[in-house]
N, C-alpha and C positions, 0 to 999 in steps of 0.2 A: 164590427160585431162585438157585443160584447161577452166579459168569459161569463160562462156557465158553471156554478159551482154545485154540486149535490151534497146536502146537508142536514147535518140531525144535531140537534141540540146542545152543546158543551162535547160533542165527541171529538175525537178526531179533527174533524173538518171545520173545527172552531180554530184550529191553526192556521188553516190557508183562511177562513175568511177574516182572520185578525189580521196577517199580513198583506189581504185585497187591497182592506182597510187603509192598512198603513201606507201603501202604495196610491192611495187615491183612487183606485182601478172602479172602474162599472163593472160590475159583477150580478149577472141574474143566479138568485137563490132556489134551489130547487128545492124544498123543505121533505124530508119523511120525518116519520114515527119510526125509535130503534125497532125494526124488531121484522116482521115478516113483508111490510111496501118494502124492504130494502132485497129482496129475493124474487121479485116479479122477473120474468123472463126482460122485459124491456130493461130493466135495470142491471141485470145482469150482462145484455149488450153491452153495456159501458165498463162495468168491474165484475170482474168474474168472479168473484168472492160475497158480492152483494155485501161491502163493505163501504165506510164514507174516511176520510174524502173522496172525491173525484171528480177532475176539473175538463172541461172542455173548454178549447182553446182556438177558432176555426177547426182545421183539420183535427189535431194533436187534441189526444185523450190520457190524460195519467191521472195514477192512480195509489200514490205512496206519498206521503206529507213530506218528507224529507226531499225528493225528486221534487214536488210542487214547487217548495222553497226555492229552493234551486233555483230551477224553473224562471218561475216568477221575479225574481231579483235579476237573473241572467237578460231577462229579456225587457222587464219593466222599470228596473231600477235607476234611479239617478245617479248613482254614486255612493248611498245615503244607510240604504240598508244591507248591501253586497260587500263582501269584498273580493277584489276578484283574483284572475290569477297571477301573479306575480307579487301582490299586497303581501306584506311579513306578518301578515295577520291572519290570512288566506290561512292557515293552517289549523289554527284554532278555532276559527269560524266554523268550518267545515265538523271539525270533533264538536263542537257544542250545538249546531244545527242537528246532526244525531244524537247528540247524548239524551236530548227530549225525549227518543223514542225509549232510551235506558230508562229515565224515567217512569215513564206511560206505560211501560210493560207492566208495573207491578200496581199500578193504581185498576189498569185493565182487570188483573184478576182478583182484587177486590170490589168492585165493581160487580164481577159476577159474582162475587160470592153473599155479597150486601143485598142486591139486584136483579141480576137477571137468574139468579138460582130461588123461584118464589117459594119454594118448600120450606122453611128453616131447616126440617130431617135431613134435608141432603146437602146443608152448608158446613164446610168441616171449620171447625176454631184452629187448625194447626196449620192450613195455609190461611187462615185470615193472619193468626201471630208471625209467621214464616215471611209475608211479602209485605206485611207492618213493616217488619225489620230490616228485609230489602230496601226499599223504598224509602224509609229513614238514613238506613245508610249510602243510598244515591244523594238524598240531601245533603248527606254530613259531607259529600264532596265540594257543593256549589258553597257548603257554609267557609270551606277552608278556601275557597278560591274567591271569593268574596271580598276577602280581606281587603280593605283599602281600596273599592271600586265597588263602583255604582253599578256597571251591568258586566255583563261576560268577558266583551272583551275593551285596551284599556283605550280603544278611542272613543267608546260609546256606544248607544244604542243599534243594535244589528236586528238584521231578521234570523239569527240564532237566539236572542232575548225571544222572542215572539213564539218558537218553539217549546225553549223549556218557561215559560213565561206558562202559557196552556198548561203544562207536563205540573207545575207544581198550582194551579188553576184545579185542577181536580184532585189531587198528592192534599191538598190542605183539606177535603172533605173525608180522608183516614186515617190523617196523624194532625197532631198540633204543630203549626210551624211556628208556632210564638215560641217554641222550645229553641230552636236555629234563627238569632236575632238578626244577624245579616240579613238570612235569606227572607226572613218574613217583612223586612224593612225594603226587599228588593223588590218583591212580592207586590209589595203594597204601591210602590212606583210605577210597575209594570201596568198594576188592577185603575190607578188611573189615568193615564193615558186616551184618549178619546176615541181611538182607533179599539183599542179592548174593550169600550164600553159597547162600541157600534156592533160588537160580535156576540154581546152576551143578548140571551131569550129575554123579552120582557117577563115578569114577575108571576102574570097571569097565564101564561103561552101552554098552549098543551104540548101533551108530548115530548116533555123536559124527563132527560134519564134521572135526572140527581132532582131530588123536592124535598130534602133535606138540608139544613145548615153543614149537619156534619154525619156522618157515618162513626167516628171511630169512637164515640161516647156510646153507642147503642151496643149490643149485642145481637 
């Protein structure tokens, strides 16, 4: 059987279907629109948050990107994208497969505030400046750990790249990452890769959160 992913457009759940991806896996795509299909009682069966990701697996339902990761490498992986436990890399893996989520918290609340807050009246400028600056300085960590390496960690490409890979995937549509050269040159490796492109919406596709190049040039 193949897994069942539920999915909305560059959210969340472009993480597990980037690392499906990179895993080769058959994955049936359940597609919604952000916003209220994600709150149907049927849906909420599955995640009680009526939130995305969330993967079906035969039996086994989850529902946290980070768990998926996991997940998914633990049980489908080669070798290739895990590391596992006893690996002297196993440690670092595990901090940079979450630190994505460090990331994603502050692009999430610009996001509402750019987005799903359609009033401009009720958009405040002091948490749009406030999680700018978070969010910049999450970057300013990968740019200093960057140093002299291609991705996270120093044997190569992992499924933690695939995490914060996503996290600064949407991070570039509220700050300039041409400012942080590393990370935009890492950025830019990640963005081609084959497995990232098979995750991203065609150009025309409805029901895309972001229909912007950028966010953080507007007001």
């Amino acid at each position: 059987m193949a897994l069942t992913l539920f999915h909305c457009h560059e959210a969340r759940s472009m993480r597990t279907l980037w690392l499906i991806n990179e895993l080769g896996l058959d994955v049936e795509v359940v597609l919604f629109a952000f916003g209220r299909e994600l709150r149907s009682d049927d849906y909420l069966a599955h995640h009680p948050l009526g939130r995305v990701p969330c993967l079906i697996d035969n039996e086994l339902t989850l529902f946290e990107s980070g768990a998926i990761a996991e997940y998914l490498c633990e049980t489908y992986d080669k070798g290739e994208l895990w590391r596992e436990p006893g690996n002297l890399e196993r440690p670092q893996w595990l901090q940079w497969v979450h630190y994505a989520e460090t990331l994603t918290v502050h692009s999430a609340s610009l996001t509402q505030q750019a987005i799903a807050i359609s009033d401009p009246e009720l958009r405040s400028a002091t948490v749009r400046k406030l999680e700018t600056k978070r969010l910049e300085k999450a970057i300013e960590v990968l740019e200093s750990h960057l140093v002299n390496r291609e991705y996270l960690l120093d044997s190569g490409f992992s499924a933690a790249d695939v995490g914060v890979g996503y996290s600064l995937h949407v991070g570039r549509l509220f700050t300039d990452l041409s400012v942080f050269p590393k990370v935009y040159a890492y950025y830019n490796r990640l963005a081609s890769r084959e497995a990232f492109k098979q995750s991203l919406p065609e150009a025309d596709a409805p029901n895309k959160i972001y229909t912007q190049d950028n966010y953080w040039l507007t007001t």
